[in-house]
N, C-alpha and C positions, 0 to 999 in steps of 0.2 A: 331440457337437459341441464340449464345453468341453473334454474329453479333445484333440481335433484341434487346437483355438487352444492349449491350453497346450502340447503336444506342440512346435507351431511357436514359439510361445515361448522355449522353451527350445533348440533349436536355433539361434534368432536369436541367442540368450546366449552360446551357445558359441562362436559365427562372430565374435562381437564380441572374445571373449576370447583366440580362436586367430588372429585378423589380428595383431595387437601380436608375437605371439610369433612365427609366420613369419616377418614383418618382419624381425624381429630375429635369428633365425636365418639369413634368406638376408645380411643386413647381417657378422653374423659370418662366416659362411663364405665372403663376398666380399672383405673386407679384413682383419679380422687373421690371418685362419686361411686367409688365402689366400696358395699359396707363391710363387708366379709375379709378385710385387709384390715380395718381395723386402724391404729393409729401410723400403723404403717405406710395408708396412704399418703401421708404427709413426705415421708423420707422417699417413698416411691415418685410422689408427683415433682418434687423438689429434682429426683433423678433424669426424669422423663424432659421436664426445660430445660435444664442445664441441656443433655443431651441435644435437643430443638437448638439452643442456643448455638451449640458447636458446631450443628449441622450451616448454620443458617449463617456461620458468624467465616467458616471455610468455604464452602460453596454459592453461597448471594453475597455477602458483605464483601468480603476479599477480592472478588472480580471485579465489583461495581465500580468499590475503590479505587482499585489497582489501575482502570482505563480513565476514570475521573480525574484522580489524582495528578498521574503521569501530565495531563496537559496543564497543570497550575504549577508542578513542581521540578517539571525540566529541568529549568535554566537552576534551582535549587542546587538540586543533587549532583550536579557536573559541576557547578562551584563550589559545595561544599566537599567535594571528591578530591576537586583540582589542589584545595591548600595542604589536604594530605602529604602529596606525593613531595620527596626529597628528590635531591640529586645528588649523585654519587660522586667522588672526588677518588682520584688515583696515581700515585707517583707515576714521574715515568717505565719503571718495570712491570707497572699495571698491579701494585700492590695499591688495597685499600686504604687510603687514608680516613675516610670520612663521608659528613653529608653536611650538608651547608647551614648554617644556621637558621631555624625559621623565621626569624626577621629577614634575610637573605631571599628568602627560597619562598616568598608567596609574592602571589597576584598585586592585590590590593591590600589585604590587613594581612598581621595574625596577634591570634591568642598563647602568648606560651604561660599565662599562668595556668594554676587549676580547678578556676572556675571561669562560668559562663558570663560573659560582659555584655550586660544590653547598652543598646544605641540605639534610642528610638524603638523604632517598628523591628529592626535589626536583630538578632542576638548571636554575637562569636563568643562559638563553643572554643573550648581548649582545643588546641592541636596535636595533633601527634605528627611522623612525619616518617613516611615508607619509600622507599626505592623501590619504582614500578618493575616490574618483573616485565624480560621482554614476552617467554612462556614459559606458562603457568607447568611447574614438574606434575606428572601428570602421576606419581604413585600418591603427593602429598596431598594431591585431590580427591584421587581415590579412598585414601585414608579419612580424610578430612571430612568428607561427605557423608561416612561408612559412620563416624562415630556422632557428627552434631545435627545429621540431616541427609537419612538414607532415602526419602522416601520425597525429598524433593523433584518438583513437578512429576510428579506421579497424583496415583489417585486421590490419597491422602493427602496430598499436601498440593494441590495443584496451584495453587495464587503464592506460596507464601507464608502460612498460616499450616500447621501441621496438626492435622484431628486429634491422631494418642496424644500429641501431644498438650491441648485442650482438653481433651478428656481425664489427661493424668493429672491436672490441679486440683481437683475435691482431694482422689485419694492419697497425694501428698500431702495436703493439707491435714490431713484427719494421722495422716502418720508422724508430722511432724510438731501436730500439736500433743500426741500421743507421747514422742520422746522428750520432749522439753517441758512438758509440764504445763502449758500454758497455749492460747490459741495460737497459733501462728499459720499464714497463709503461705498454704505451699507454693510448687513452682512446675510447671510443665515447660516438655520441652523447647529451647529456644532454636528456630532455625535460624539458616545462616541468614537472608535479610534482614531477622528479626538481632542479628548480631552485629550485622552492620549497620542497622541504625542503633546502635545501644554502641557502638565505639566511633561512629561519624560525629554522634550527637552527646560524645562523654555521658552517659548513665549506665555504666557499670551495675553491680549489686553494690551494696556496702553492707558489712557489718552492723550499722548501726540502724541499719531501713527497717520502717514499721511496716508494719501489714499494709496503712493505708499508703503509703508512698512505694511499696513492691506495686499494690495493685494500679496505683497509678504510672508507675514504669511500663509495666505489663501492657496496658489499654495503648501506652503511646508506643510500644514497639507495634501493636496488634495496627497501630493506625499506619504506622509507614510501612511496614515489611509488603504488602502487596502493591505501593510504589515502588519501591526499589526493586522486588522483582520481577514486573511487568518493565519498568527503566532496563535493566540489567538482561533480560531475555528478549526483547525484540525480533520480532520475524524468526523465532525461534532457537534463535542465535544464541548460546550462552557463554560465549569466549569473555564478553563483559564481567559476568556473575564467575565465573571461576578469575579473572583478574583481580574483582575485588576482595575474593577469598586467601589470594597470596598477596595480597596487596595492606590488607585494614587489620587484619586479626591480628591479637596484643598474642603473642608468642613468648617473650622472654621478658625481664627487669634485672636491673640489677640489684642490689642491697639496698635498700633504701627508697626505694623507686626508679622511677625513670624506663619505663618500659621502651621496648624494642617491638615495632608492629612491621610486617611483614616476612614472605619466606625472604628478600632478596639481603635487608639488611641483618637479619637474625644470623641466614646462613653466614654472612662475612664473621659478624663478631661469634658467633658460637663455633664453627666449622672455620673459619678462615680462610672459605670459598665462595664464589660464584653459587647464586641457586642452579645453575643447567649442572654445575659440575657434582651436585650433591649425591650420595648414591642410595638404591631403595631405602636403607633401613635409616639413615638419615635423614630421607624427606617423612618415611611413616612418624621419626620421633616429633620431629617439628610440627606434623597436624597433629600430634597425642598433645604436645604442648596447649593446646587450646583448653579457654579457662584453665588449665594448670602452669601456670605462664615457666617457664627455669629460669629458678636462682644463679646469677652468675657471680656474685662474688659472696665471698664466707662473711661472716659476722661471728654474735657470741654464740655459744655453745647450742643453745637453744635453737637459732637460727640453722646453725650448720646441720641440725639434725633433720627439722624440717625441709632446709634444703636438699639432701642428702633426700628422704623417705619421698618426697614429689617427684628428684628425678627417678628412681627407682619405680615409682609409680610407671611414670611415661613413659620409659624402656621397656621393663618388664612385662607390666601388662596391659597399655593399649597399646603400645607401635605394636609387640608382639602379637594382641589380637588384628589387626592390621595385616598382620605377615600370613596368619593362620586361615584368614577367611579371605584374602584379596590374591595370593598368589596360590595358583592352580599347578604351577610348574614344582615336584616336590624337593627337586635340585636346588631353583631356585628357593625357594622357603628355605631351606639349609643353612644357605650361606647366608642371606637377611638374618634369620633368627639367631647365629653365629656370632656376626656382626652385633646384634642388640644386646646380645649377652656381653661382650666385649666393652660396650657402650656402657651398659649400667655399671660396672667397675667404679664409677664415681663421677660426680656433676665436672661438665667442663669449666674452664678458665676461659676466656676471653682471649682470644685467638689474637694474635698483634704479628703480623712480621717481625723480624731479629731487629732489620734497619731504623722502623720506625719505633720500635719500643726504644732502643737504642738512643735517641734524641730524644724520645718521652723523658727517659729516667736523667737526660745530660740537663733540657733545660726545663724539665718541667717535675722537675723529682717526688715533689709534694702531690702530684695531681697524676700520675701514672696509673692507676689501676683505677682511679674513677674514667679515665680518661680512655685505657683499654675497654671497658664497657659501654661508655656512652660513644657513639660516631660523631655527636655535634661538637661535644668537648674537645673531642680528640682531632677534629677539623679544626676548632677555634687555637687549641692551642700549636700546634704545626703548621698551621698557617694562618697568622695572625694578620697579615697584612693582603697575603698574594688570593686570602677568599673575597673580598670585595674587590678586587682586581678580576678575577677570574668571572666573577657576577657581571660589570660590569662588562668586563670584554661579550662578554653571548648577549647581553642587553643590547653594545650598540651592532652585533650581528643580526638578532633575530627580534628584538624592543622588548617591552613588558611580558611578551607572550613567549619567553623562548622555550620556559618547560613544557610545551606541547608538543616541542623537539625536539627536546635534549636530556636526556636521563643520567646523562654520568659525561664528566670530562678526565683526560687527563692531565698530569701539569709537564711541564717542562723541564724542573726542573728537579733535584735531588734537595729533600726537606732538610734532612741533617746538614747538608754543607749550608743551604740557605738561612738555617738559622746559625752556622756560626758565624755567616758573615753579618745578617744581622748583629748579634752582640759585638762585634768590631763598627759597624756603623754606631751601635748605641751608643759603646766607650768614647766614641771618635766626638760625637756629639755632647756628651758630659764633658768632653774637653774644650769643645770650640765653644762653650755655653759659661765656664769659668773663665776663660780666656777674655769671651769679648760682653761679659755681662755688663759691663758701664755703657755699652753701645747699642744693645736690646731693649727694643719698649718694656716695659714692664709689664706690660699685657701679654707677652709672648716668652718663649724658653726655648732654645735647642733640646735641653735635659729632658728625653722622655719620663725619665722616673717624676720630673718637677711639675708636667700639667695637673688643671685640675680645672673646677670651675670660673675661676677667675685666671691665671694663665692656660694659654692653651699654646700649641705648638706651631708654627708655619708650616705649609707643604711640605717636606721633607721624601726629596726621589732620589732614587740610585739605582736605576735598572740597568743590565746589561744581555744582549746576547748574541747570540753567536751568528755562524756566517749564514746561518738557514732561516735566522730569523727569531727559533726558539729561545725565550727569554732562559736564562742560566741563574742569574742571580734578581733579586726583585726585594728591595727596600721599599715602604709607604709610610707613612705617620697619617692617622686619620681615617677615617672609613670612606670619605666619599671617592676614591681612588681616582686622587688629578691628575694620577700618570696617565689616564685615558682621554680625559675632558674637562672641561670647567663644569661647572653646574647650571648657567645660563644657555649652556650650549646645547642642552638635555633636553629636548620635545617634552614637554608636559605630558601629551597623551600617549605616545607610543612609547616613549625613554627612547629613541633614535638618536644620535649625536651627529648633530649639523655642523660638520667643521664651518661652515662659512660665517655661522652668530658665535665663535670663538672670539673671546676678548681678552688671551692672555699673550700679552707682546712677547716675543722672544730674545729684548735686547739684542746685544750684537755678535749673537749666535745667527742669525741672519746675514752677515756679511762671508759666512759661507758659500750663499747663493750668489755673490758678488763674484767670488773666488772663481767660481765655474764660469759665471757670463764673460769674464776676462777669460779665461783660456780657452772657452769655447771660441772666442773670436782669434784667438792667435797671434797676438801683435803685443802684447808684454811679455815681461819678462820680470823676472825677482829682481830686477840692478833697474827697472824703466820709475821713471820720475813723477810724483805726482803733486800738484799745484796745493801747497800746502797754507792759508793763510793765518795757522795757529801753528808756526814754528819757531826754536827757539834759534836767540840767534846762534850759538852754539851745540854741537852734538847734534846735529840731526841723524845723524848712526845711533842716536839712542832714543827713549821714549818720553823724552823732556820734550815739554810743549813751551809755548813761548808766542810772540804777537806778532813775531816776523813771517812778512811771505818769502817763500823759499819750496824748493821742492823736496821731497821725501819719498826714499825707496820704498818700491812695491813689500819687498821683503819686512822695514819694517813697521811701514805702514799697518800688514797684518799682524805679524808679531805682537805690537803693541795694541791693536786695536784702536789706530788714530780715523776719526768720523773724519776730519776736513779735507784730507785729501785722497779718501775713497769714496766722497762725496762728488767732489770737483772731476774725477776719473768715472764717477759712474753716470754721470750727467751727461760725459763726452760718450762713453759707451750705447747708448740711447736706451728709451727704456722697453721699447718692446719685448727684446729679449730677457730682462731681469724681467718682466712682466709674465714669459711663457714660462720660466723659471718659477716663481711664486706659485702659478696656478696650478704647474705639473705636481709640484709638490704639495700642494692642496693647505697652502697658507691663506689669510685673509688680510683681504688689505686692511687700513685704517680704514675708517667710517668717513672720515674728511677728502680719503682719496675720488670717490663718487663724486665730490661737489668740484672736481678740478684742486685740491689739496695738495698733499704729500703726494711727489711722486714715486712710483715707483722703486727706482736704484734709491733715491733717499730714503722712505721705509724700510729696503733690507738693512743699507747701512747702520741706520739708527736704530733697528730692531723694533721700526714699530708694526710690522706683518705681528700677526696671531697666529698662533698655533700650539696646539694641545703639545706635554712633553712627548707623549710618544709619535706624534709629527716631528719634530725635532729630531727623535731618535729614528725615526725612519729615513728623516735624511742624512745621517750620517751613516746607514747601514746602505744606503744606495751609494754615496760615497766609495767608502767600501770596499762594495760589490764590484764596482768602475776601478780603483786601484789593484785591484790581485784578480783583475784576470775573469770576471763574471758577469762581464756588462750585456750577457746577452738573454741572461737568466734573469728572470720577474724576480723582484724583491719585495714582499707583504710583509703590511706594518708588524712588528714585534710582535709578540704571541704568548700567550702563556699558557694554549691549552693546544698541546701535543696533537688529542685525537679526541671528537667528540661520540660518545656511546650514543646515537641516536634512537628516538621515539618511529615507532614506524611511520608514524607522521612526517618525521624527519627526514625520512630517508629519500638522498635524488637530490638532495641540496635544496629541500622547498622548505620555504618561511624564512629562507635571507634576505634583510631590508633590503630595497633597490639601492638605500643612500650607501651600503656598504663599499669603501673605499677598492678599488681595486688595485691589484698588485701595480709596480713601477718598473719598468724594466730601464736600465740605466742608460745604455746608448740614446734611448730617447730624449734625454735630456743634458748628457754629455757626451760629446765628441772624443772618439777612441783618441786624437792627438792632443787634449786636452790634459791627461793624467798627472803629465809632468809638472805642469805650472801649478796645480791642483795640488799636487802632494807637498812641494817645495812651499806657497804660502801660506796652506794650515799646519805642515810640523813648524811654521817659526814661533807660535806661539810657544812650543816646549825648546826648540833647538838653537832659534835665535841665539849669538853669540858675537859682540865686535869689543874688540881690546881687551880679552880675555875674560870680561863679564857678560855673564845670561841675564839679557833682558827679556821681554815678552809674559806675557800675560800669565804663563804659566811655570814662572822660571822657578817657583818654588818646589816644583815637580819636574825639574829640568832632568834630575836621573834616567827619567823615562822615556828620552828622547832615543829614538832608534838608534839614532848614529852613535850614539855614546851608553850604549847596554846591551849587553852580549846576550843573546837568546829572542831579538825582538828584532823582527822586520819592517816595520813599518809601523808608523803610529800619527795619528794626528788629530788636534783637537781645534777645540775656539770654544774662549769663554763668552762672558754677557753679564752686566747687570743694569737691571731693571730698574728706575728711579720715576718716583709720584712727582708732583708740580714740585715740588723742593727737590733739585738736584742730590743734595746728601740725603734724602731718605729711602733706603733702600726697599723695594718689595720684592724683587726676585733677584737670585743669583744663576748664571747658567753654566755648566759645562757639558760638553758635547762630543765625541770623536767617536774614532774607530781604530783599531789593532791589530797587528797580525804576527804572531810567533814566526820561529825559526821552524817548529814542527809542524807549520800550516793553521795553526790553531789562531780562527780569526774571530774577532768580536766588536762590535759597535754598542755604545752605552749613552746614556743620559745622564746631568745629575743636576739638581734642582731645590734650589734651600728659599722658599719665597710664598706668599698670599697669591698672587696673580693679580691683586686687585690694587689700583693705583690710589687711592684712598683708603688702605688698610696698611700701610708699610711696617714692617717690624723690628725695623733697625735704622742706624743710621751711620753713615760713612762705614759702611763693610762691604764688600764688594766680590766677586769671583773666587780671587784668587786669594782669601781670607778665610771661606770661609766652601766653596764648590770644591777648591780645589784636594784639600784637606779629606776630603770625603771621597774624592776622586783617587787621592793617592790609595785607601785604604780600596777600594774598588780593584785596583789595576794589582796589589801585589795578590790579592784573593784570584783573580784570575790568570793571574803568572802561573800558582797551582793547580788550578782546574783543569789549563793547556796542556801542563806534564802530562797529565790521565786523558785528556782527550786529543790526539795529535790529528793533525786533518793533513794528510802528506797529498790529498788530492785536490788543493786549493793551493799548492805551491805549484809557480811555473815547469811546466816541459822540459825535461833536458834534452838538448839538441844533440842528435848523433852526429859525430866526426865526419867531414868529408870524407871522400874516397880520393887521396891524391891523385895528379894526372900523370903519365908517364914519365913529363920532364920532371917532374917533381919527384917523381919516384928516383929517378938519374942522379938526381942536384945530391951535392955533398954538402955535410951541415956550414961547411965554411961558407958556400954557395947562397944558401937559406938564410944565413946569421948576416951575409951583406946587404940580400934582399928585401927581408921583414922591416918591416916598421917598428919603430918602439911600441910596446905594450903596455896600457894601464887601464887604470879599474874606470868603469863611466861614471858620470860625476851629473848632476842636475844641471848644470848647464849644458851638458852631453844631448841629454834631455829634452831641454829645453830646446835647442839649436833642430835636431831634429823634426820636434813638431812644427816651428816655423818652416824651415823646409817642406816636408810636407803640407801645410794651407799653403 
């Protein structure tokens, strides 16, 4: 019996092996070796391989590849997929601004020239750069498919490789050497793998391509397209392959260049919508747009025609055949084709919001309509500082990898008002730059317009935001955005940001945390004494120092920002609690403090704790939060990105570093009885006043003081500057506080004029209040505005309902009442104060 099954076996072997060969011989002896055809056999035999070829080049060649390949060129085509995709950028009304610059928005390289750059073994193709579609609109696909590759994975086309379509290159060829006078090699159809490696790997057609350089295109689309879609279909699954069909194809350009690839950023700039919201006849026009990319802006006359007869192309006759052969519904076909009609009317304009064209044409006049059609430009230019702020923020969230999360942010805040604060920082800057230019290294400038290669600018920060955290306003000089971190502090492999390797001292913006570990304890007061051995012998009510020992009030102690005797007070305070203070707020000690060093209360005093500015600005938004009433509400560091558009990957909060900071809830680290002492020693830096002169750190901003400005409830700040081994050489300047309107409108800010780095200083004898505080005035009157249009009446305290009098009191006569009452007057900070003591 097994003898019989193998016997037939092998017979069936032989039948399989001897058909091919028949074949082939009845093939030969029909047409080349056949005499009676005459010299015909030549064009016939010629017909007959080609043919053999296609068969063999679709069905064995393309599979073989397609399963080969796949395992060599994985990790490839998912990197070279990943540098594509953009990120989407959007005001807070969810109006499109942009996509981030490709030097921004990739992994490890990119290419924005336009050609290919070898390195090595290596080679970065140009880049383009699409906003991944979350899904894929399913009419553009239908269309999409209908016109560049109907017959994908079907029989014809089963790998990748599409037969008519191989087969149509002779008779192209013989056509178009027929029309042109001269050989030229035609071109069969390209499918969509075969079009997604020709825009992954930039080899477009050109104008100027010879025969041998088409055919050598041709052979390298033929060798990837059964990679990519054996990559792209897995386990049968084609959601990939239609991703990258709304995701890579060059869809539109504008005048000049500068293509637009995908449905999601095309639809914004052409429709000035969302791809989900696009409607049939609008997704049909945008798969017609293939290879025929829309003209979006006019040129000369010549141009505008052709632009003008391509979209009339698109409209008219393929979306329309699109509409004729894909919708069965004859209602629907109605309205589509209605619609298409309506559409061909004339090529669109570059779709822009009112608001943000609006601030296009205020500061960017000259660059508006290149800026309407490109997204990158129109990103770089609306947000020239807050895009590497915004990069950075999802870096130290998610490290190097966040675009596998994150497909689009929103901002915080409103571009137009932030670029006019902007230009008020810049002026303010041109002024403090003429003002103290004898005092500037000459390697450095305030004047933005004056950097160049040889001067360059210092940090320059001026964030503020509101009582949610939402940043409002956001000033940077520079790309590597220090309002988040240093650059030491930045994990080489992940990009994570390690506040604990921060090495930028915070001056004596740190004697803040001073400020709390005293009224956390409850035994000072604004009027208590402290052991001063650098007082003068007169005026110690003022900010004159001097060699005498003497003691000096708490009050203006802070005011002035004197080290010696909140030095000598924080020594007696001990230090473990300025120690749970530092850590809670996620500052670093000095590097000396580990060997038995600097302690504790003397690092905050002297400001030599590290922390990034928006540490800084986090604590004085906890601050804050602890003064008006919200100490029980978490406060997360400042923010710039409202809502993030997540990657389905994204979504569930997976791929947030572990080191990601967690929110602070304020009681945790201050004592509700605490507020009083708290608010009284940081307003004396603006409010401080004895013998009718404002002294304190900030008196050149003394306007601002709550008690002496009508529409402002509270406010309070602390400066800081920073000095290298030479006391007069300045490297950072700090200011610091938080605000809160009469209409509840509250805000915490940072402001920051400095290197960070103790060996880089860029000035000398300038200080705080020369040079932060300046910067800070123009900050605080920008948001005086902002609070009109944003009132917060639900972050102002409770009003208390009236008792319900008691009988007798109902009886009593006012003469009665008016003997019994006590005098009436307004509470005072010692009121305050007396109270919290009372209560510990």
């Amino acid at each position: 019996m097994i003898l019989h099954v193998l016997r037939q076996l092998i017979a069936a072997g032989d039948l399989c092996l001897s058909i091919p060969r028949r074949i082939l011989r009845t093939l030969m002896m029909a047409i080349p070796f056949n005499p009676r055809l005459g010299p015909l056999r030549h064009v016939a035999t010629a017909v007959v391989l080609y043919g053999l070829f296609a068969l063999v080049l679709v069905y064995v060649a393309a599979p073989i590849r397609g399963y080969i390949g796949q395992l060599t060129l994985h990790d490839k085509l998912g990197y070279d997929a990943e540098r594509w995709l953009a990120t989407a950028i959007y005001d807070p009304k969810g109006n499109f601004i942009g996509t981030f610059d490709p030097r921004l928005d990739s992994l490890r390289d990119v290419n924005y020239t336009d050609s290919a750059i070898e390195l090595g073994d290596y080679v970065a193709n140009p880049d383009h750069k699409s906003i991944p579609v979350r899904d894929v609109p399913e009419q553009y696909w239908r269309c999409l498919s209908y016109h560049e590759d109907r017959y994908l994975g079907g029989p014809l086309n089963p790998f990748g490789i599409d037969l008519i379509g191989v087969l149509k290159i002779p008779l192209t060829t013989i056509s178009h050497s027929l029309s042109t006078g001269r050989p030229t090699l035609g071109v069969g159809g390209s499918t969509l793998p075969m079009q997604f490696a020709r825009v992954i790997y930039k080899t477009p057609p050109r104008l100027d391509e010879g025969g041998i350089g088409k055919l050598r295109r041709k052979l390298g689309e033929w060798w990837l397209a059964p990679v990519i879609y054996r990559e792209l279909t897995r386990g049968g699954d084609d959601t990939l392959l239609k991703q990258w069909a709304a995701n890579h194809i060059w869809l539109a350009q504008r005048t000049g260049g500068q293509p637009l690839h995908g449905v999601e950023v095309t639809s914004q700039v052409v429709f000035g919508k969302e791809a989900k919201d696009l409607t049939t006849a609008e997704q049909f026009v945008l798969a017609s747009a293939v290879n025929k990319p829309i003209i979006l802006l006019e040129g000369n006359d010549r141009l505008n025609a052709v632009r003008l007869d391509r979209w009339r192309y698109i409209t008219e006759v393929r979306a329309r055949t699109c509409a004729e052969k894909l919708l069965t519904d004859e209602n629907e076909q109605k309205t589509v084709v209605f619609e298409l009609m309506a559409l061909a009317g004339g090529p669109p304009n570059p779709k822009l919001r009112p608001k943000l064209e609006a601030a296009l044409e205020r500061f960017a006049p000259g660059q508006t309509k290149r800026a309407e059609a490109n997204p990158v430009i129109r990103a770089n230019l609306l947000l020239p500082a807050a895009r590497f702020g915004l990069r950075e923020e999802m870096k130290e969230r998610y490290g190097f990898g966040w675009r596998d999360y994150v497909r689009g942010v929103t901002t915080t805040f409103d571009v137009g008002e932030n670029l006019a604060f902007r230009d008020g920082i810049d002026s303010e800057l041109r002024t403090l730059d003429a003002k103290w230019m004898s005092r500037i290294d000459p390697a450095f400038t305030l004047d933005p317009s004056k950097t160049s290669a040889d001067r360059s600018a210092p940090n320059v920060i001026v964030v503020a935001a509101d009582a949610d955290g939402r940043i409002v306003r956001y000033y940077e000089t520079g790309e590597t955005a220090a309002y988040f971190s240093s650059l030491p502090a930045r994990n080489t492999s992940d990009g994570i940001y390690n506040p604990r390797s921060e090495n930028r001292q915070i001056a004596s913006a740190g004697k803040m945390l001073l400020a709390i570990a005293l009224a956390n304890q409850g035994r000072d007061t604004t009027e208590s004494l402290y052991d001063d051995a650098s007082a003068p012998a007169q005026g110690l009510d003022t900010c004159a120092k001097g060699t005498s020992r003497q003691p000096r009030k708490a009050i203006v102690s802070f005011a002035c920002s004197l080290n010696a005797p909140l030095i000598s007070r924080g020594a007696a305070l001990g230090q473990a609690p300025v120690k749970r203070l530092i850590d809670g707020f996620g500052f670093a000690m000095p590097p000396a403090a580990a060997t038995g060093g600097t302690p504790p209360s003397t690092a905050v005093v002297l400001g030599q704790i590290a922390g990034a500015p928006r540490r800084v600005h986090l604590m004085s938004s906890v601050i804050l939060a602890s003064l008006i009433g919200r100490a029980t509400k978490p406060v997360n560091q400042p923010t710039l990105i409202k809502a993030y558009d997540y990657t389905q990957q994204g979504e569930g909060g997976s791929g947030i570093a572990a080191e990601a900071q967690p929110a602070i809830i304020p009681k945790s680290l201050i004592r509700p009885g605490a507020n009083g002492l708290i608010r009284s020693l940081l307003e004396a830096p603006l409010c401080y006043q004895t013998g009718g002169t404002a002294y304190g750190t900030l008196k050149t901003i003394n306007q601002w003081c709550a008690h002496r400005r009508a529409g402002l409830r509270l406010h309070f700040a602390k400066t800081g500057t920073s000095v290298g081994l030479d006391p007069n050489a300045t490297v950072d300047a700090w200011a610091s506080g938080g605000l809160q309107f009469t209409n509840g409108a509250a805000y915490s800010y940072v402001v920051l004029v400095g290197t960070g780095n103790a060996s880089k200083p860029w000035a000398r004898d300038l200080h705080a209040a020369q040079v932060a505080a300046p910067l800070l005035d123009v900050l605080l009157r920008d948001l005086a505005t902002h609070a009109k249009n944003n009132a917060r009446r639900d972050l102002l305290p409770a009003r208390r309902a009236p008792a319900s009098p008691s009988p007798s009191a109902r009886r009593a006569t006012p003469e009665t009442l008016a003997r019994k009452a006590p005098s009436v007057r307004a509470p005072s900070p010692a009121d305050e104060q007396l109270r919290t003591l009372t209560a510990n």
